[in-house]
C-alpha positions in Angstrom: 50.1 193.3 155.0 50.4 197.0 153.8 52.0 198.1 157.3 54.3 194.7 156.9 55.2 196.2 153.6 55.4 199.8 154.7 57.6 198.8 157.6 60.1 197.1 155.5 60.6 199.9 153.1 61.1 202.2 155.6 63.6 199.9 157.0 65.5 199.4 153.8 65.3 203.2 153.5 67.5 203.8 156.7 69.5 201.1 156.1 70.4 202.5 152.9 71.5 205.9 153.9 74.3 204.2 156.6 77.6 203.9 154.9 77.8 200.2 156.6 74.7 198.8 154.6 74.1 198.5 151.1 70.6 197.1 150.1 69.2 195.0 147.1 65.7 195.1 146.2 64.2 192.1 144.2 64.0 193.3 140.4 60.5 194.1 139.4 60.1 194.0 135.7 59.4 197.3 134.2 55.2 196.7 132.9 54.8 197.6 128.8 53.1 200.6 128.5 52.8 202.7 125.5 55.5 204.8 123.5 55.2 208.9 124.8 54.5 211.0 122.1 56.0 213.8 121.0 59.4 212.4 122.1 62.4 211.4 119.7 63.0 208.0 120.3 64.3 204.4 118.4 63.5 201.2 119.0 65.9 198.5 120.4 65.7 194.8 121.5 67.0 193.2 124.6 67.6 189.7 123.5 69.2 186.3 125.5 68.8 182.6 124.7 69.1 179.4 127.4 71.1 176.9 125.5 71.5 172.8 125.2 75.4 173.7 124.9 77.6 176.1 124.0 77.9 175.1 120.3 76.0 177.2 117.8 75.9 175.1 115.1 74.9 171.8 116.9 73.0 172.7 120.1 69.8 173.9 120.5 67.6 176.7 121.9 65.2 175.8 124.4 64.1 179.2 125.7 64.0 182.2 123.9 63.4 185.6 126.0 63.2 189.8 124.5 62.4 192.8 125.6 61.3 195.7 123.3 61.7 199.3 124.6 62.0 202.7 123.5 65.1 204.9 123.9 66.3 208.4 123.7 69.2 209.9 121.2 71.2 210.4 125.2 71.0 206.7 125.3 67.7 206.8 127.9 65.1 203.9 128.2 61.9 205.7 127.6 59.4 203.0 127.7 59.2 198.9 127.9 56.6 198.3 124.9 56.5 194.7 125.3 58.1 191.3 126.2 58.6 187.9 124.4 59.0 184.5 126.1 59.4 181.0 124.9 60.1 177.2 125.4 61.0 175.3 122.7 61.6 171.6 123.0 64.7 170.2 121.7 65.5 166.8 119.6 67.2 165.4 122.6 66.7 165.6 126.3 67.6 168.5 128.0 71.3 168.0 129.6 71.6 167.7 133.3 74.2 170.7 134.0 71.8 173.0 131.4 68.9 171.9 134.2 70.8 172.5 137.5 71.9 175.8 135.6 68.7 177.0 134.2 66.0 175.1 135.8 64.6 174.2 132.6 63.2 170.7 132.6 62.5 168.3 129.6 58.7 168.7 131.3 58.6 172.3 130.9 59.4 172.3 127.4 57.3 169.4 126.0 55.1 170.2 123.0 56.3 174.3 123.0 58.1 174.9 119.8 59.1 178.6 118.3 56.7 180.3 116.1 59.1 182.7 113.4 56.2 184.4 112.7 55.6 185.7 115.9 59.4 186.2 116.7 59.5 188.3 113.2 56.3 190.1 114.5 58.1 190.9 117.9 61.1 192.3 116.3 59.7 194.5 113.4 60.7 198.1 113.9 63.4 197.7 116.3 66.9 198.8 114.9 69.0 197.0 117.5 69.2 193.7 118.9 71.4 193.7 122.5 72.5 190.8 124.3 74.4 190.8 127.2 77.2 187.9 125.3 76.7 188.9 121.6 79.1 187.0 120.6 77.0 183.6 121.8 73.5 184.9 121.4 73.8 186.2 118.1 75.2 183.3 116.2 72.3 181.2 117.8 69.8 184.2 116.7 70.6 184.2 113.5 70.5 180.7 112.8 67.3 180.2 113.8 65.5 183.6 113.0 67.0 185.0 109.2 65.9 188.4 110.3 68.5 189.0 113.4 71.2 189.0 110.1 70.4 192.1 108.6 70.2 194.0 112.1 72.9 196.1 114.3 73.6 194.2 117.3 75.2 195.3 120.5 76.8 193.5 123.4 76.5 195.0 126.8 79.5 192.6 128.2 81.9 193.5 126.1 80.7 197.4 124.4 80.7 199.0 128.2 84.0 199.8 130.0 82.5 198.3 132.9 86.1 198.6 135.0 86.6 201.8 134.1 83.6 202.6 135.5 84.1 201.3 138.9 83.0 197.5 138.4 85.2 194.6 139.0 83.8 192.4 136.2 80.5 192.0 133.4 78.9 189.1 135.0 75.1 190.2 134.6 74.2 189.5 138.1 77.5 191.4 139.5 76.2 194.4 137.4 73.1 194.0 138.8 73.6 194.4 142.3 75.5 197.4 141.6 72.7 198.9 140.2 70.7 197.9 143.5 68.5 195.0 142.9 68.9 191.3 142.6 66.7 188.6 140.4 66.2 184.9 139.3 69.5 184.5 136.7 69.5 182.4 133.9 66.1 182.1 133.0 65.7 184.6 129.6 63.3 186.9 129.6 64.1 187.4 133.6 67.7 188.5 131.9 66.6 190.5 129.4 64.8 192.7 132.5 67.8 192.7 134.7 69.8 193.7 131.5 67.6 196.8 130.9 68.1 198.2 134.1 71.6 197.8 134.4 71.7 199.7 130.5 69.8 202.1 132.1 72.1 202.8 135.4 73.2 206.4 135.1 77.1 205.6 135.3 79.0 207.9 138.2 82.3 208.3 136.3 80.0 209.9 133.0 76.4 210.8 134.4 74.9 209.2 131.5 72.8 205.8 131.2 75.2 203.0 130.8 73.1 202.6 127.4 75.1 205.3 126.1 78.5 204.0 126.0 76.8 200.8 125.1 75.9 202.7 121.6 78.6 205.0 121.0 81.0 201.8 120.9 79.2 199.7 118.6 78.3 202.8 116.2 82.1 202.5 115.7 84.1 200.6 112.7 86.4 198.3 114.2 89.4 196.2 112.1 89.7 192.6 113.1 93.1 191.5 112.8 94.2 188.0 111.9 97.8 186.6 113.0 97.5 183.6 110.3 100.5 181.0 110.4 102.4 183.3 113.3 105.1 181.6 115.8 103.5 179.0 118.0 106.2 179.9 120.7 104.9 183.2 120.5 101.0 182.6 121.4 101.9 183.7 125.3 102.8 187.2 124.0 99.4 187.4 121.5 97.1 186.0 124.3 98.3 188.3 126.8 97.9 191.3 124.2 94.2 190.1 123.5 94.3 188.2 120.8 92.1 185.1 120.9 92.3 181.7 118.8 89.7 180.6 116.5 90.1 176.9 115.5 88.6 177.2 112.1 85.9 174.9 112.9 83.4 178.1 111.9 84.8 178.1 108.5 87.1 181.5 109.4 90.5 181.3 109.8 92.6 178.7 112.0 94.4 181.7 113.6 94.8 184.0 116.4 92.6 186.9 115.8 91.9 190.9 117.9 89.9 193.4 117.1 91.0 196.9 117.3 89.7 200.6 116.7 90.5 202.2 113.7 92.6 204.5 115.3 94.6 201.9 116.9 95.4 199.5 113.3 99.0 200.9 112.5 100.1 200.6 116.2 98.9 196.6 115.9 100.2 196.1 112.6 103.8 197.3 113.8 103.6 195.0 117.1 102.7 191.8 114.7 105.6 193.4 112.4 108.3 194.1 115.3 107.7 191.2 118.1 106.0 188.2 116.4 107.0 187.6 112.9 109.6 190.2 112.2 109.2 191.2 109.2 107.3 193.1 106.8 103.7 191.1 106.8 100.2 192.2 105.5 97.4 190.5 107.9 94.5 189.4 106.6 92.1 192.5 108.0 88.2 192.8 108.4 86.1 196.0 108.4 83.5 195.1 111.3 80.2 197.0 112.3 77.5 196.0 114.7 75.3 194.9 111.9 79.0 192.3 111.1 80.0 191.8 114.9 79.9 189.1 116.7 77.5 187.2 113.7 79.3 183.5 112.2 79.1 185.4 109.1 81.9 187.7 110.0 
């Protein structure tokens, strides 16, 4: 079995070193070990939920999967200190598409519910949550789990330039095989593995760890703009600018919404000013950081 083994590696090695191939090796998770000493390091959270539904505020979690690792100040994964899986069963059965999706069955999930107290015991210490669609995870985090409010979160979709640095798109298994590996998708904690290699994928157009950019971005104060009551013949021209619509089913504004750099405020407030309502207009603006984005509280 060991020359089997031997004899594929080898393989994969030559095949790897022709312009013509490109290889992917099945993912092995990284095994917990414990933190170095004598190293400056934080502590961060990888972090991703399977879903009844898309609705945070109605649908339920039914598997619940984190990663705790170490990292340097450069934005380098130091060590995996442990992991966190979960079923949880919900109050109805288990939609068909969620199955086909997840392979989550009503079965596996019958009798398992979350224990906070070990979810709160799992996250102590760490000063970021990460999730590869912040925007959805959090807002299901949070509801469940009070502690995920008061911490910084980070999105690895949306925080990481990944076109600018030589990627077509953020899908997490896309990302994946450009870091050289491929894995079982959509099954939590098996995402919250691939996720830590990808953040940890020294990126060619900077030479650092894609963790890096992840961090200096959400570190940043961003303004979130919002477009109340502007021209409905004019939603083209927002929508192709960025802007999305919020229906104010969340409680925030009915309105067309971006969010923008500090830096890049007056430049949006005289587009909304010259092209959509054309005139002098004050939007209503929020000061966002990652311990405010992507949480329904913001």
């Amino acid at each position: 079995m060991l020359s089997i083994l031997t004899d594929l590696e080898a393989m994969a090695e030559a095949l790897s070193r022709s312009a013509d191939y490109r290889v992917l090796r099945r993912l092995a998770p990284r095994a917990p070990s414990s933190p170095a000493g004598g190293q400056e390091t934080k502590v961060g959270i990888l972090l991703d939920t399977e879903t009844t539904g898309l609705d945070h505020s109605r649908d339920e979690i039914i598997e619940l999967g984190m990663v705790k690792f170490d990292y340097t100040p450069d934005g380098r994964i130091a060590v995996v200190r442990d992991t966190f899986s979960a079923f949880n069963e919900p109050s109805a059965p288990i939609p068909p598409e969620v199955t086909a999706l997840t392979g989550i069955t009503d079965e596996m999930v019958a009798g398992h519910r979350f224990d906070e107290a070990a979810v709160n015991a799992f996250v102590d210490g760490a000063v970021i949550s990460i999730a590869h669609n912040a925007g959805f995870d959090r807002k299901f985090a949070e509801r469940y789990w009070p502690v995920f409010e008061g911490m910084a979160w980070g999105c690895s979709a949306t925080e990481v330039d990944w076109r600018k640095h030589g990627f077509a798109g953020a899908q997490l298994a896309y990302l994946l095989n450009g870091a050289g590996y491929f894995h079982q998708a959509h099954r939590a904690v098996d995402d919250c593995h691939a996720l830590l290699e990808i953040l940890d994928f020294t990126l060619p157009t900077t030479g650092a760890p894609a963790l890096a950019a992840l961090l200096e971005t959400a570190r940043k104060t961003t303004m979130r703009i919002w477009a109340e009551q502007s021209p409905f013949e004019l939603k083209d021209s927002l929508k192709k600018r960025g802007y999305r619509w919020n229906d104010g089913s969340d409680g925030r504004p009915k309105s067309w919404h971006i969010d923008v750099c500090e830096s890049a405020l007056d430049d949006e407030l005289t587009f909304l000013r010259t092209e959509i309502y054309l005139r002098e207009v004050e939007p209503r603006l929020q000061t966002l950081t990652a311990f405010t984005r992507f949480s329904n509280r913001s």
